[in-house]
N, C-alpha and C positions, 0 to 999 in steps of 0.2 A: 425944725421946720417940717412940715407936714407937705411931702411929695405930692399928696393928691387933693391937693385943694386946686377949686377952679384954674384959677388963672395960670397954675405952672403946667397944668396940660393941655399940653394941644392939638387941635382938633384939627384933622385933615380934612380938608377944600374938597369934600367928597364931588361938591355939585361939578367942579370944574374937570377934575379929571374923569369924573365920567362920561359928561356931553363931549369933551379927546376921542374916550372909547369907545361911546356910543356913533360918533363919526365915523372910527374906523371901520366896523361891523358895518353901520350902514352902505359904506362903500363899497364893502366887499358883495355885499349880497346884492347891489345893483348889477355884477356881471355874469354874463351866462357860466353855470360851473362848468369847470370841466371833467372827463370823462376820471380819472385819478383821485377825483374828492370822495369818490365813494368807496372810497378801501381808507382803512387803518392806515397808517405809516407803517405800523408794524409786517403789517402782512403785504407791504410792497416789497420786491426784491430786485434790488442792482445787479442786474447780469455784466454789464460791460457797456463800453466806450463808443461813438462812431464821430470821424472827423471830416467834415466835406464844406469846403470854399470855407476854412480857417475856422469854422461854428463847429464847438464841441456840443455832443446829442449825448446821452445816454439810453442804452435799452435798459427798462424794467419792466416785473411780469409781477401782474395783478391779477390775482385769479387766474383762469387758465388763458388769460392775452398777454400780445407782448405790447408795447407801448417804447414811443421812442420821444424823448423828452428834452426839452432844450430850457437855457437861461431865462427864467419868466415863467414859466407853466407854472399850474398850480397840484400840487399832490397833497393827498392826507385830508383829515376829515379836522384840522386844527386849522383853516385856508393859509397851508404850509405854501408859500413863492421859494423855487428854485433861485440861489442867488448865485451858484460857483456848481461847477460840476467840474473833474477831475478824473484820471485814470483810476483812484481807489474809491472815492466818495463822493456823493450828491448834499451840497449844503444848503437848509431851507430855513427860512425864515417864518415862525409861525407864531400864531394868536390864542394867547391860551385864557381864557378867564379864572382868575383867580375867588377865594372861597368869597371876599368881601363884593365880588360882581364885578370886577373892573378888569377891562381887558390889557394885557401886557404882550408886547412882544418877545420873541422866546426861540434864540440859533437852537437847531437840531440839523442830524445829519443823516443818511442813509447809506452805508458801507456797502462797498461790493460784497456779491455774493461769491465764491467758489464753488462752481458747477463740480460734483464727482460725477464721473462715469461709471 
C-alpha cells in the first residue's frame, strides 16, 4: 500500500485555525501596550515579591527601571500575560508563531533573580 497516495494523507484545516489565530493577534493589538513589551523576556529581571490588601506585585527591572507588576500585566515582546506570580517565579502565558504562520499559545516563566552585594 502506497503511504502517499492522496487520500491517506491529510490535510490540515489551515483556513480554520488560522482565522483562531489571526483573532487572537487581532485582539491583542487592539489594546494600548504596555510599558514591559518592549524589553525581551530575557533581559527582564525578577527582583522580589510585594504583598499589600491580599494582591501579590512583583518588582522587576528592565533596563535601568524598576516596574512593579501584578496578575494581568503584560511582559515580553511574545504579548507574554502574567497568570501566577510567586515568592520565586513569575508565570506568563505567551503567543509564539510557529514556522507554518499560526500562532500557538506557549507557558513561560521568569525566575527570581539573586541580587549579590
Amino acid at each position: 500500500i502506497d503511504p502517499f497516495r492522496p487520500e491517506r494523507v491529510e490535510v490540515a484545516s489551515a483556513s480554520r485555525a488560522t482565522s483562531a489565530s489571526t483573532a487572537l493577534i487581532e485582539e491583542q493589538k487592539k489594546r494600548p501596550p504596555e510599558p514591559l513589551e518592549a524589553f525581551p523576556l530575557e533581559s527582564i529581571q525578577m527582583l522580589g515579591t510585594i504583598t499589600q490588601n491580599k494582591e501579590t506585585f512583583a518588582l522587576v527591572r528592565a533596563g535601568p527601571n524598576l516596574y512593579r507588576v501584578k496578575k494581568g500585566n503584560y511582559m515580553g515582546q511574545n504579548f507574554g500575560v502574567i497568570t501566577a506570580i510567586d515568592e520565586a517565579q513569575i508565570s506568563l502565558k505567551e503567543l509564539i508563531q510557529e514556522g507554518s504562520g499560526e500562532w500557538v499559545e506557549r507557558a513561560s516563566s521568569l525566575q527570581l533573580q539573586e541580587v549579590r552585594k
